[in-house]
ZALOMI-963865 format. One record per residue (C-alpha): residue number from 1; x negated, y negated, z negated. Coordinates in steps of 0.1 Angstrom, whole numbers, plus 5000, padded with zeros to 4 digits. Each point is the difference from the previous one (the first is absolute). Example, Ala and Ser with C-alpha at 12.3 -4.5 7.8 and 13.67 -1.06 7.14 Angstrom:
<torlos>
<num:1; X:4877; Y:5045; Z:4922>
<num:2; X:4986; Y:4966; Z:5007>
</torlos>
This chain:
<torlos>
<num:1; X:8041; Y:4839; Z:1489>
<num:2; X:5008; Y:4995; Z:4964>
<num:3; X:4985; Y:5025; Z:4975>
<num:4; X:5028; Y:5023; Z:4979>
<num:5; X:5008; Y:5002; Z:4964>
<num:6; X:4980; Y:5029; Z:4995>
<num:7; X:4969; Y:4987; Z:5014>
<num:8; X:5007; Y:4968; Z:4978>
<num:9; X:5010; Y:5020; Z:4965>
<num:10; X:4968; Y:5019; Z:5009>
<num:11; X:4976; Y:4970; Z:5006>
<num:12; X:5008; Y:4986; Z:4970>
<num:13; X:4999; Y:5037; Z:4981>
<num:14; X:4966; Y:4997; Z:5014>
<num:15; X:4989; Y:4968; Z:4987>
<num:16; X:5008; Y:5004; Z:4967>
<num:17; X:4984; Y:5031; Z:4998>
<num:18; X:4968; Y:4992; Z:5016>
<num:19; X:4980; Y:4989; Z:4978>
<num:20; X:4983; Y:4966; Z:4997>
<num:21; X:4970; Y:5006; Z:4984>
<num:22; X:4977; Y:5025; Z:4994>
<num:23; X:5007; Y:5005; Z:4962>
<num:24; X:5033; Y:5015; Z:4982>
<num:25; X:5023; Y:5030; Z:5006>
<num:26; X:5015; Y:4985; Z:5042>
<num:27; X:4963; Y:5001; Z:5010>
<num:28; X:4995; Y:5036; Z:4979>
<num:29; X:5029; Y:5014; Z:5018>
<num:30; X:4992; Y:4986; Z:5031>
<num:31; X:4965; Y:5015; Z:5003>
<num:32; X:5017; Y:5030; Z:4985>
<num:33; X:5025; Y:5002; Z:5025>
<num:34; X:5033; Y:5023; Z:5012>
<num:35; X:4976; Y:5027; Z:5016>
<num:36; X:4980; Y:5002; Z:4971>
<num:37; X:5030; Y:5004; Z:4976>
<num:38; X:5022; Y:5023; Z:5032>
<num:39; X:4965; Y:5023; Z:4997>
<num:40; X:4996; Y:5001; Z:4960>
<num:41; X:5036; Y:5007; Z:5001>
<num:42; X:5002; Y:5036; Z:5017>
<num:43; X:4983; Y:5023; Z:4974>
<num:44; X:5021; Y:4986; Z:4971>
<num:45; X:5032; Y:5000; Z:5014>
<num:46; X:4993; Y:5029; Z:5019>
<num:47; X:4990; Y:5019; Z:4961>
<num:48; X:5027; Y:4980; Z:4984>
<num:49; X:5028; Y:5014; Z:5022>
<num:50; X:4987; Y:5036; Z:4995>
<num:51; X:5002; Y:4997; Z:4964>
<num:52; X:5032; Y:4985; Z:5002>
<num:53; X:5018; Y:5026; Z:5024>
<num:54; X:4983; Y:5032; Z:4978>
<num:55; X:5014; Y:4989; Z:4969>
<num:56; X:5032; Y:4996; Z:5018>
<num:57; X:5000; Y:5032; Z:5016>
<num:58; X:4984; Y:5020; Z:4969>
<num:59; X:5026; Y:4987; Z:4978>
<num:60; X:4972; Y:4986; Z:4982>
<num:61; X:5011; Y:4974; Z:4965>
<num:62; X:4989; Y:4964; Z:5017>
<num:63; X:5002; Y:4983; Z:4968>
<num:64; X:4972; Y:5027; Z:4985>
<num:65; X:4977; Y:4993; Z:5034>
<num:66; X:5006; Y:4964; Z:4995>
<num:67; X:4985; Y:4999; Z:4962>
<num:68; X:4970; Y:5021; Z:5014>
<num:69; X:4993; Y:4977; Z:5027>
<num:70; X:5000; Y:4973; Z:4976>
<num:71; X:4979; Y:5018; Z:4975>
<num:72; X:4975; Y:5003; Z:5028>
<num:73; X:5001; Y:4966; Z:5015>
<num:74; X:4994; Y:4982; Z:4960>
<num:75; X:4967; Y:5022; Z:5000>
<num:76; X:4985; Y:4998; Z:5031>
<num:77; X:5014; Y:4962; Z:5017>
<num:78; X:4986; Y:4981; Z:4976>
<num:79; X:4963; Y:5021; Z:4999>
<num:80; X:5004; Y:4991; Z:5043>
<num:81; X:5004; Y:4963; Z:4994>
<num:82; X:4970; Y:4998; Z:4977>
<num:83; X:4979; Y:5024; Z:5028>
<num:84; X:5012; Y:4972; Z:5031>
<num:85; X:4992; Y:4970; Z:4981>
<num:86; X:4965; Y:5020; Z:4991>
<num:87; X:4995; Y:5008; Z:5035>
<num:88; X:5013; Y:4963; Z:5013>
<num:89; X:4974; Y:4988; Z:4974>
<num:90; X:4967; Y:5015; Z:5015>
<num:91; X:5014; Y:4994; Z:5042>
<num:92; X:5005; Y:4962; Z:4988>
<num:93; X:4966; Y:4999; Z:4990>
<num:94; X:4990; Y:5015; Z:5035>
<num:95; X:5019; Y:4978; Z:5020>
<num:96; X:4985; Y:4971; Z:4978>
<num:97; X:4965; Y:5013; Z:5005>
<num:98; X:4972; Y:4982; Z:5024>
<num:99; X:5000; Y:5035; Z:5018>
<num:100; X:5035; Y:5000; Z:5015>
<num:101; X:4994; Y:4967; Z:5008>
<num:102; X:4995; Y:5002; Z:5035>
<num:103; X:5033; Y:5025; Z:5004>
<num:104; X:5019; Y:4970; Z:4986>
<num:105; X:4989; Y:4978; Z:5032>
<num:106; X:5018; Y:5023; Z:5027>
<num:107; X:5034; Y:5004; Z:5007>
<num:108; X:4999; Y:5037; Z:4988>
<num:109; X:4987; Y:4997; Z:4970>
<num:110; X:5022; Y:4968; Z:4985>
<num:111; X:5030; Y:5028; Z:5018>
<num:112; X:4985; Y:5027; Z:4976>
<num:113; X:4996; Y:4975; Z:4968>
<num:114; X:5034; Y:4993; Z:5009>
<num:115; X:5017; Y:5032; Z:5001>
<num:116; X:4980; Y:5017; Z:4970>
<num:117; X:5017; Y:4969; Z:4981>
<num:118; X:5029; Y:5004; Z:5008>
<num:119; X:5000; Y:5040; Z:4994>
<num:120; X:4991; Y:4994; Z:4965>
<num:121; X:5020; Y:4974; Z:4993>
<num:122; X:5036; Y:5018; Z:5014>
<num:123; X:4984; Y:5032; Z:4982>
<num:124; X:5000; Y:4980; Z:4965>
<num:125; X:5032; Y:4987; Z:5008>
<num:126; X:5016; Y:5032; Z:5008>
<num:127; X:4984; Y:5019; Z:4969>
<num:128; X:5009; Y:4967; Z:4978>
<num:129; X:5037; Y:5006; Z:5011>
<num:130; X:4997; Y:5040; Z:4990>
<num:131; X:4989; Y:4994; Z:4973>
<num:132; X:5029; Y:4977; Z:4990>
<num:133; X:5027; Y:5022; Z:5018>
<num:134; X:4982; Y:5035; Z:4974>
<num:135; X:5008; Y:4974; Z:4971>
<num:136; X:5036; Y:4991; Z:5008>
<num:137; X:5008; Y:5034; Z:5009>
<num:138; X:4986; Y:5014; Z:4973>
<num:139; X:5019; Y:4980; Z:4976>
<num:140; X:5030; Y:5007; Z:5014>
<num:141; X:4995; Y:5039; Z:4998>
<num:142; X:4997; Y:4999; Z:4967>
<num:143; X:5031; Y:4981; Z:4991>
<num:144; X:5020; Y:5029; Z:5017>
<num:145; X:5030; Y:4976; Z:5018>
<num:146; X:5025; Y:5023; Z:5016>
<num:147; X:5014; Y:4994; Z:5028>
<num:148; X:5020; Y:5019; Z:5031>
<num:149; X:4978; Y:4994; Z:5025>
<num:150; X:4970; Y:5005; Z:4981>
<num:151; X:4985; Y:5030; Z:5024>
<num:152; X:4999; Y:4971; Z:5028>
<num:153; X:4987; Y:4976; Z:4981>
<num:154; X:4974; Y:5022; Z:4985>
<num:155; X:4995; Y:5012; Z:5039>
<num:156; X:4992; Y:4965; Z:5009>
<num:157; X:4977; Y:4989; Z:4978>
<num:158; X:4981; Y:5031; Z:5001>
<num:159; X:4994; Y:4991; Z:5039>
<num:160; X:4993; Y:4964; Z:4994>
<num:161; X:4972; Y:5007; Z:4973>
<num:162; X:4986; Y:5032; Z:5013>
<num:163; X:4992; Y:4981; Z:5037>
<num:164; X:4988; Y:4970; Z:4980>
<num:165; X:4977; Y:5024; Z:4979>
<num:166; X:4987; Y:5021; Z:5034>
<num:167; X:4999; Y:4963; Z:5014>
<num:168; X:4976; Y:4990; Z:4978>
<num:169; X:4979; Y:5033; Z:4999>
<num:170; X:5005; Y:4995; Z:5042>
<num:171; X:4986; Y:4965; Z:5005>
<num:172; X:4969; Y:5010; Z:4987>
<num:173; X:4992; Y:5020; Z:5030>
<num:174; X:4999; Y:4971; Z:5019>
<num:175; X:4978; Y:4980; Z:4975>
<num:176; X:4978; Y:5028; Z:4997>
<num:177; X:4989; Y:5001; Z:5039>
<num:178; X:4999; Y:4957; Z:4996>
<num:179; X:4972; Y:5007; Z:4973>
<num:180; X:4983; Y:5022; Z:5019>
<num:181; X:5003; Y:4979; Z:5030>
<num:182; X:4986; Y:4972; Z:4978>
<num:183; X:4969; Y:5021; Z:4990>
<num:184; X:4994; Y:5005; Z:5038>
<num:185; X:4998; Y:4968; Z:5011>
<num:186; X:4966; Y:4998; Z:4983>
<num:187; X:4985; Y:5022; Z:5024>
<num:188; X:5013; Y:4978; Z:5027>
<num:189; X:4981; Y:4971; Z:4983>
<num:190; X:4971; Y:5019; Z:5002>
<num:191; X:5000; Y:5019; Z:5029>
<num:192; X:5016; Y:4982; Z:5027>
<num:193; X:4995; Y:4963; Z:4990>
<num:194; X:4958; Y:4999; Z:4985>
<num:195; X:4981; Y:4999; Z:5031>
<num:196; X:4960; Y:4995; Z:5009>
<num:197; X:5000; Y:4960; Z:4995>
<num:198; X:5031; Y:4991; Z:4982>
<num:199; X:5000; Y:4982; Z:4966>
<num:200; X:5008; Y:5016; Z:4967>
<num:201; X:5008; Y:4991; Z:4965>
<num:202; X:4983; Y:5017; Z:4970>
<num:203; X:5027; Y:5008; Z:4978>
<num:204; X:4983; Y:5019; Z:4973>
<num:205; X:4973; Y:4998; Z:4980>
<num:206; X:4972; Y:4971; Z:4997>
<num:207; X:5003; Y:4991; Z:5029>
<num:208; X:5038; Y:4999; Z:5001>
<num:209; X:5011; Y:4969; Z:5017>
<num:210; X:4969; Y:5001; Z:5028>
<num:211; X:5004; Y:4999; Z:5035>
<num:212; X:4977; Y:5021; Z:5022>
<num:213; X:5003; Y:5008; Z:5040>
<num:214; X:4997; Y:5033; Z:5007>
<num:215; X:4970; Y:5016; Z:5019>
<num:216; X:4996; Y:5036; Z:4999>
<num:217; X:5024; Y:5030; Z:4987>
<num:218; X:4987; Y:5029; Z:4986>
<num:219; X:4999; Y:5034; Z:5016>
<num:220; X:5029; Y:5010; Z:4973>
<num:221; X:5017; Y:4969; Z:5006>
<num:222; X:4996; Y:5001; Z:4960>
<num:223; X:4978; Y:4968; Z:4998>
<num:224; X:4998; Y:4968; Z:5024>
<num:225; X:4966; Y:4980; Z:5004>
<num:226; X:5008; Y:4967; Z:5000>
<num:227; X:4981; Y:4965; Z:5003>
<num:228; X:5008; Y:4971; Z:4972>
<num:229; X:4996; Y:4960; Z:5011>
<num:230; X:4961; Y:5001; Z:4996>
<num:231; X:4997; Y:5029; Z:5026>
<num:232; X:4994; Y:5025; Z:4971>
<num:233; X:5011; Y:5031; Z:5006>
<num:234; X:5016; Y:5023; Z:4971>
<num:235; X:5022; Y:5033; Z:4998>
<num:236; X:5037; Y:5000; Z:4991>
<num:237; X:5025; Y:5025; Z:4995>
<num:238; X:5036; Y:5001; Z:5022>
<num:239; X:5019; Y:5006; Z:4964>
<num:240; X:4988; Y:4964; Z:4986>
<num:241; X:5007; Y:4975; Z:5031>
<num:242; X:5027; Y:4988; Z:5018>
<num:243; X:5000; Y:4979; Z:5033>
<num:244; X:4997; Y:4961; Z:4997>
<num:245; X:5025; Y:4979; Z:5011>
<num:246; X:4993; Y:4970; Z:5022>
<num:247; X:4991; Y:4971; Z:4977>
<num:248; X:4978; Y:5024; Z:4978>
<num:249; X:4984; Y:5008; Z:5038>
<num:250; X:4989; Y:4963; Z:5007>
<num:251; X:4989; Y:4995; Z:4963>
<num:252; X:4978; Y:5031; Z:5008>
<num:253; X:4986; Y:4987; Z:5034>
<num:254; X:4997; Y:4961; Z:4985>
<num:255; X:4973; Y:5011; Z:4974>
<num:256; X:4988; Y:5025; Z:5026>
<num:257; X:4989; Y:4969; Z:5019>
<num:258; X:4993; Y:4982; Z:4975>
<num:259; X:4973; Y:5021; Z:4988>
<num:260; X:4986; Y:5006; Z:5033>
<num:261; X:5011; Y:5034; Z:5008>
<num:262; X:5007; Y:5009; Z:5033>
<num:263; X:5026; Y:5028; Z:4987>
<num:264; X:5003; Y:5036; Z:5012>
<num:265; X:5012; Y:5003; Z:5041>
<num:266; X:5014; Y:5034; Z:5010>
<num:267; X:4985; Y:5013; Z:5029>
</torlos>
């Protein structure tokens, strides 16, 4: 059985719109997605309407809302733009540190990197267009064009920038419990993933760049006793290592050998 025009018109909707790499705005939106945007959506439209339908109802002048609005937006946008790029700044450096390494490797983790990404990057764009949009407008209120359907115009673009403004202000939300989420997954590195007799990487310090299996945690689980390739023991603390990857593993157990250590065996 054949497959109908829809289905076809939407398979090729599909393909252009999926995106073929992992950089630029298709793969942005795409990690973004519709329920993202459908969920981001609800408060602003939801305060936008209100606003709307009370200055309607109160007999309220549109055009004198409109100005304030716009007043607002000019001050406070532009002060949020600087703030997300701030706050974009210091998670890049996370993601990019030796400590979220691990997250990275898991399916999870690239899904979080993903979707914090893309949050930032559609709340940029968002606030970019504001701020564009309070410009314009602003412009054009000053020039004081009459026209007979002023009132819906006014109406309309009152709604358009007041739910891109809450939209912006909304977005964060979600951003806000990515950080967090972010911050956690440290405690997962620690916690769930260093073990009696796994490997670890020194990641601070002297010693930064030293790979040590692990022999003995400390009654606060503060501190780890671990065992170097020359069977030395030493103390180290959970904040300054992360966990070894594979070829940093076999480096660790060549020399171990090497030297004539017989390593640590968990009993």
């Amino acid at each position: 059985m054949g497959k109908s025009i829809v289905t076809l018109i939407w398979e090729k909707i599909s393909a252009l719109i999926k995106p073929k790499s992992i950089f630029g705005w298709k793969s942005a939106f795409s990690n973004y997605g519709w329920k993202g945007f459908l969920i981001d959506s609800i408060l602003p439209f939801i305060i936008s309407s209100i606003l709307c339908v009370t200055i309607y109802l109160k007999d309220i002048d549109v055009f004198l809302q409109l100005k304030h609005l716009v007043e607002i937006g000019v001050d406070i946008v532009p002060a949020m733009v600087a703030l997300i790029l701030a706050a974009y700044t210091i998670m890049l450096t996370f993601i990019l540190g030796e400590k979220f390494s691990s997250i990275k490797s898991t399916k999870a983790g690239k899904d979080l990197i993903k979707g914090l990404n893309a949050s930032f990057a559609v709340c940029l764009l968002i606030s970019t267009i504001t701020i564009m949009m309070l410009v314009v407008v602003s412009c054009i209120a000053h020039m004081n064009i009459k026209s007979s359907n002023s009132n819906v115009i006014n109406y309309f673009v009152l709604f358009v920038l007041c739910f891109l403004f809450i939209y912006s202000i909304a977005i964060l939300i979600g951003i806000t419990i990515d950080v967090f989420n972010c911050g956690q997954t440290t405690l997962i590195n620690s916690e769930k993933q260093i073990k009696i007799g796994t490997y670890v990487k020194v990641i601070n310090g002297d010693r930064s760049g030293q790979v040590f299996q692990v022999a003995k945690f400390s009654d606060t689980h503060f501190f780890l006793e671990v065992i170097n390739v020359n069977g030395q023991r030493d103390t180290l603390s959970f904040k300054d290592v992360v966990m070894a990857n594979q070829e940093e593993v076999m480096e660790y157990e060549r020399k171990r050998h090497k030297e004539g250590n017989d390593g640590f065996s968990h009993q």
